[in-house]
C-alpha positions as CSV (number, residue, x, y, z in Angstrom):
1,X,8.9,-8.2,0.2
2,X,5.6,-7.8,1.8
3,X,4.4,-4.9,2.7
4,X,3.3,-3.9,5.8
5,X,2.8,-0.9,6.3
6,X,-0.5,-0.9,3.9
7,X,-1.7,-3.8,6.1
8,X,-1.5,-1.7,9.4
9,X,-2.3,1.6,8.0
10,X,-5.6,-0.3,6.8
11,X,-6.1,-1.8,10.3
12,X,-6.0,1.5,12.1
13,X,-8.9,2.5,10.2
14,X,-10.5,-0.8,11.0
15,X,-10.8,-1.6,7.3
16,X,-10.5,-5.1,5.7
17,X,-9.2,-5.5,2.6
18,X,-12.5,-6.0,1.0
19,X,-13.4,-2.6,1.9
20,X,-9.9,-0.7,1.2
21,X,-10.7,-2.4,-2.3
22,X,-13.9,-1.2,-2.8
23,X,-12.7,2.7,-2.1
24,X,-9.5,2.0,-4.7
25,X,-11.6,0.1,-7.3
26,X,-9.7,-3.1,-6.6
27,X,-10.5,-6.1,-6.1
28,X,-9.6,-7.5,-2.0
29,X,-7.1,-10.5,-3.8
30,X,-5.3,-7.4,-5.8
31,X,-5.1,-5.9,-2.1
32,X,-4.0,-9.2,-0.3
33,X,-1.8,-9.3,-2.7
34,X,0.0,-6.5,-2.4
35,X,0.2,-6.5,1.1
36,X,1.5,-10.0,1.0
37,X,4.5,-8.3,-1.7
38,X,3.1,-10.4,-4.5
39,X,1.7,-7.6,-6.3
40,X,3.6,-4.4,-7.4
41,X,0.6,-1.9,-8.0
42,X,0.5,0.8,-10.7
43,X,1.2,4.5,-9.4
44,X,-2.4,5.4,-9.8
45,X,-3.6,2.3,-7.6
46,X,-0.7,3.2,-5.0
47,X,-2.1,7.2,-4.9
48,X,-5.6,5.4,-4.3
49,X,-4.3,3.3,-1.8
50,X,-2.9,6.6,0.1
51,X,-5.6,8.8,-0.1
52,X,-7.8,5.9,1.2
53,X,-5.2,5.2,3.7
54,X,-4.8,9.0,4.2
55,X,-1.1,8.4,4.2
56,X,2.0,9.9,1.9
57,X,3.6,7.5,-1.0
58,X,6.6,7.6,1.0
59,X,4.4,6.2,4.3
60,X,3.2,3.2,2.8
61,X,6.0,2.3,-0.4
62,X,9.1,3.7,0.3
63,X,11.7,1.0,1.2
64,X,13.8,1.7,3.8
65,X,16.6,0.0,3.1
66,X,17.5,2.2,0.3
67,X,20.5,3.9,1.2
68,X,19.9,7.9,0.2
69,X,23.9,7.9,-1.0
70,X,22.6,4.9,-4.1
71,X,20.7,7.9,-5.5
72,X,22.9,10.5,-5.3
């Protein structure tokens, strides 16, 4: 599932991949990557991502199409 909401949330800032990897010590493929859903990134890269981003976890890797009643 690709993801993107990474991909936009970089493009607001104006940011290319290359550069949102250089700020989470990634490398831009890692980042094309998971934006492209190829990729599932450790929870420390994902909190990199965000405060990069400046977004929530939620923002940028929650899956909406979880239903809130599968968890309870």
């Amino acid at each position: 599932m690709k993801n993107l909401k990474i991909k936009m949330a970089r493009m607001e800032l104006d940011m290319s991949q290359e550069e949102l990897a250089k700020k989470v010590g990634a490398t831009r493929q890692t980042i094309g990557l998971i934006e492209a859903g190829r990729y599932n990134p450790s929870i420390k890269l994902c909190i990199n991502i965000c405060i990069a981003l400046h977004k929530h976890l939620d923002d940028l890797f929650w899956d909406e199409s979880y239903d809130k009643e599968e968890w309870e």
